[in-house]
KOLMAR-328831 format. One record per residue (C-alpha): residue in three letters; x, y, z. Coordinates in pm, whole numbers, plus 50000, padded with zeros to 5 digits. Each point is the difference from the previous one (the first is absolute). Example, Ala and Ser with C-alpha at 12.3 -4.5 7.8 and 13.67 -1.06 7.14 Angstrom:
BEGIN
ALA512304955050780SER501375034449934
END
This chain:
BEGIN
UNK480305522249954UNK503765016450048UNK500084993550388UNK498374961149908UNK502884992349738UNK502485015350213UNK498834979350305UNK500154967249746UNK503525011449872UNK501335003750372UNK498504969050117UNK501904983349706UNK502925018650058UNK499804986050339UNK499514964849928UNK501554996349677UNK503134975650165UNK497254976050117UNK497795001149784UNK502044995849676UNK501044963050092UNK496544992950062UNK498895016049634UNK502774972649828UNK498534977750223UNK496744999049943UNK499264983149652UNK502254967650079UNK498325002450374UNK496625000549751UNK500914969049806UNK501244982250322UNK496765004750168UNK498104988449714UNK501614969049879UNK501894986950335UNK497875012450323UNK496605001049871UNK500044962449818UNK502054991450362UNK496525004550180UNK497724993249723UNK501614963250001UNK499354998850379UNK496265013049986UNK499394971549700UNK501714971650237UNK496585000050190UNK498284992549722UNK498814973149761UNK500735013849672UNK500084984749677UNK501115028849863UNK496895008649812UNK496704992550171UNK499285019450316UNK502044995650332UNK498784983950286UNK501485007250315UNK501644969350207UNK502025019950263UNK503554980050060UNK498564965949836UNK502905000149765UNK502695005150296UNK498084971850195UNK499934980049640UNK504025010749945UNK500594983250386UNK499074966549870UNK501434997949622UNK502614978849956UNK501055012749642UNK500085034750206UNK502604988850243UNK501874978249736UNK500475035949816UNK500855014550326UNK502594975050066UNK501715009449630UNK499535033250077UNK502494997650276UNK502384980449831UNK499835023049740UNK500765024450287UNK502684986250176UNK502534986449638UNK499035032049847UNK501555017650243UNK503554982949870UNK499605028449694UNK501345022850260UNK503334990650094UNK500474980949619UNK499415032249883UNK502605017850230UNK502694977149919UNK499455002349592UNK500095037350064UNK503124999950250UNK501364978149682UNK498735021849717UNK501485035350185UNK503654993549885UNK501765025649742UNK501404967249759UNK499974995149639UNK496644982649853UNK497975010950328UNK497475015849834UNK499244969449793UNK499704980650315UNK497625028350180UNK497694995149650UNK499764966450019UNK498954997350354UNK498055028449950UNK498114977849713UNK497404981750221UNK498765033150138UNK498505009349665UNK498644972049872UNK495984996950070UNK499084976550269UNK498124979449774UNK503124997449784UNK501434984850266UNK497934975550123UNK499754985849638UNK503784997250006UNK500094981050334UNK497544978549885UNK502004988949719UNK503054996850253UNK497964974050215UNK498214980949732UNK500824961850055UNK500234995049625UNK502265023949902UNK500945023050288UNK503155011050074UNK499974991350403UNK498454965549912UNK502184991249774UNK503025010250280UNK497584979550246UNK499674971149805UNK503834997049866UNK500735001950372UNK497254980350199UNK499034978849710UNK496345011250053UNK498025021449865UNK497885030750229UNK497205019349877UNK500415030650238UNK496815015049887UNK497774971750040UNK501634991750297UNK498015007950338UNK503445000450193UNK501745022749765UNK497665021649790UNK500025029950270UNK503425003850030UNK500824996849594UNK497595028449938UNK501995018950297UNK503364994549857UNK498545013749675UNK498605032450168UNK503455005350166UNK501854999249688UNK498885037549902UNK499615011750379UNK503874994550095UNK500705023249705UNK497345026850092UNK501354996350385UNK503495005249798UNK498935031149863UNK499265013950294UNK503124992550150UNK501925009649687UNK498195037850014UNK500795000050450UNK503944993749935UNK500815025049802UNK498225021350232UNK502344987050276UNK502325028250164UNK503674995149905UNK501065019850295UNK498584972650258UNK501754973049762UNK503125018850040UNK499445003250368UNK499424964950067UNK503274991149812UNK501985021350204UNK498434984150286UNK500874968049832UNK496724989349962UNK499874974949677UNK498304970249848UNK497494985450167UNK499935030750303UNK500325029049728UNK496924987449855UNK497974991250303UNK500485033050204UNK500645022549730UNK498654993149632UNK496444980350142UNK498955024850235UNK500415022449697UNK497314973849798UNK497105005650236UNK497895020049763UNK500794978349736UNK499374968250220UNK496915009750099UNK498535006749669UNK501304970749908UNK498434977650300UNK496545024549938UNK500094988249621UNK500674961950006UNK497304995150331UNK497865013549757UNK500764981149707UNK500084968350198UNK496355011050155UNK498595005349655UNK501594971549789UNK497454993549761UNK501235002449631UNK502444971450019UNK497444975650213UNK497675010149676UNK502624993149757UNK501894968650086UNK497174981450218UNK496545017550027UNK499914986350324UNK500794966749966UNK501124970350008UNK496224995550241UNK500415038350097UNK503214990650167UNK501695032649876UNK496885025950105UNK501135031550154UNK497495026650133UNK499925021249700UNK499484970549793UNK497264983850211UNK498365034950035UNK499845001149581UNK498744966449992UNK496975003750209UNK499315040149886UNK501155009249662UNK501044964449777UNK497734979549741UNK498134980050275UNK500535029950252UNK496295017350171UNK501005005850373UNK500905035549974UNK499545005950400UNK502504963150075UNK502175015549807UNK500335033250108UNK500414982750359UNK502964984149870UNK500995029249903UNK499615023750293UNK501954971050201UNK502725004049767UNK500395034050016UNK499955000750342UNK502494968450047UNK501925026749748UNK499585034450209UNK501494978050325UNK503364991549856UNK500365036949827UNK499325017750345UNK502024978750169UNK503085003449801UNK499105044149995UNK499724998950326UNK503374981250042UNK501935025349788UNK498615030250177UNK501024984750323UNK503804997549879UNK499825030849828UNK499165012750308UNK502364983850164UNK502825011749727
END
């Protein structure tokens, strides 16, 4: 027993700088595994079925995928999915300029960093409501600007041509200030020295910022870009809120189409859905390895 504990004790003693991380590690590396990687596959194994959710499976192989190739309201939610992707995306630099804007040492700032800070921290759903209120023909704030100006009135939200991009404007309102956040928390992380440096080198405006203070904003930028291709992938609470879908499921994205035809009131196809599911996460996983793969290569390259 004395030579086995000291054995354990040196073999501890031994490992204890690798195995310590590991230790802290382990019960978030638990949860992960549990909640994120195993329902990952699960939804894959269930695409090749025909599930109702209750009654017994029956295997179907990739009938969904073959069934996904040929649905239009799939590709119509593809489509918005994409445009979410792409005008999203504008979060990014909006929310570099309000924090290039907001990092100023003037009287009052702080008032303006809370109220652009606002957005962040109110509920999605909160937000939707508002914006539905802002486009309401009858007593909206934008259609009453609309109609004072064109003389006509436009219901965005029952409007085939503009419904997608009203519900995007509305999900970029509280993205620019998270994006802002994360700039806000990068520049006062910037080095003064290399500000100094550059001025002495008479770097400024436009060049000071482009070679010096960005290049500085590439963890915070790629967060940032990580977070809002996200958000744009899985935009689903404000398609629930303001349209459901609609007007004719003109507003659909893939997380909304996948709870229509797996989880809502009229919802059975637990195996279509998780194939709409699995092709959004994977849609997902190609845009977030492309942009890690892109900031190894130029940190590399630094």
């Amino acid at each position: 027993m004395g030579r086995s504990s000291i054995n354990q004790q040196t073999f501890w003693q031994r490992n204890q700088r690798v195995m310590a991380p590991w230790l802290f590690l382990a019960p978030g590396l638990l949860m992960f595994a549990i909640y994120v990687i195993i329902p990952i596959f699960q939804s894959v194994w269930i695409s090749f079925y025909d599930w109702d959710g209750l009654g017994q499976k029956t295997w179907i192989g990739i009938a969904n995928y073959v069934e996904l190739a040929s649905d239009e309201a799939f590709y119509t939610s593809l489509t918005n999915n994409l445009i979410w992707l792409v005008l999203y995306l504008l979060a990014v630099p909006a929310g570099l300029a309000a924090a290039m804007f907001l990092n100023q040492t003037v009287a009052g700032i702080r008032i303006y960093k809370s109220l652009f800070f606002f957005p962040f921290v109110i509920s999605q759903v909160v937000v939707g409501l508002i914006f539905t209120w802002f486009y309401a023909p009858d007593f909206g704030l934008l259609s009453a600007l609309i109609k004072a100006l064109t003389g006509t009135e436009v219901a965005i939200l029952a409007d085939e041509r503009f419904v997608t991009y009203g519900i995007i404007a509305a999900g970029l309102w509280p993205q620019i200030a998270y994006c802002m956040i994360l700039y806000l928390t990068g520049l006062n992380n910037i080095n003064p020295e290399q500000i100094e440096a550059g001025r002495m080198d008479n770097a400024s405006g436009w060049s000071l910022f482009w070679f010096i203070v960005l290049p500085q904003l590439r963890p915070a930028t790629f967060i940032a870009i990580v977070v809002t291709v996200i958000g744009a992938l899985r935009s689903f609470d404000l398609v629930s809120v303001m349209t459901a879908g609609g007007p004719y499921g003109s507003s659909r994205v893939l997380s909304f189409y996948m709870y229509e035809q797996a989880l809502s009131e009229y919802g059975f196809r637990m195996g279509y859905g998780a194939a709409i599911a699995v092709v959004l996460f994977f849609i997902m996983m190609v845009f977030i390895t492309f942009f890690i793969i892109r900031m190894l290569r130029q940190e590399r390259n630094a």
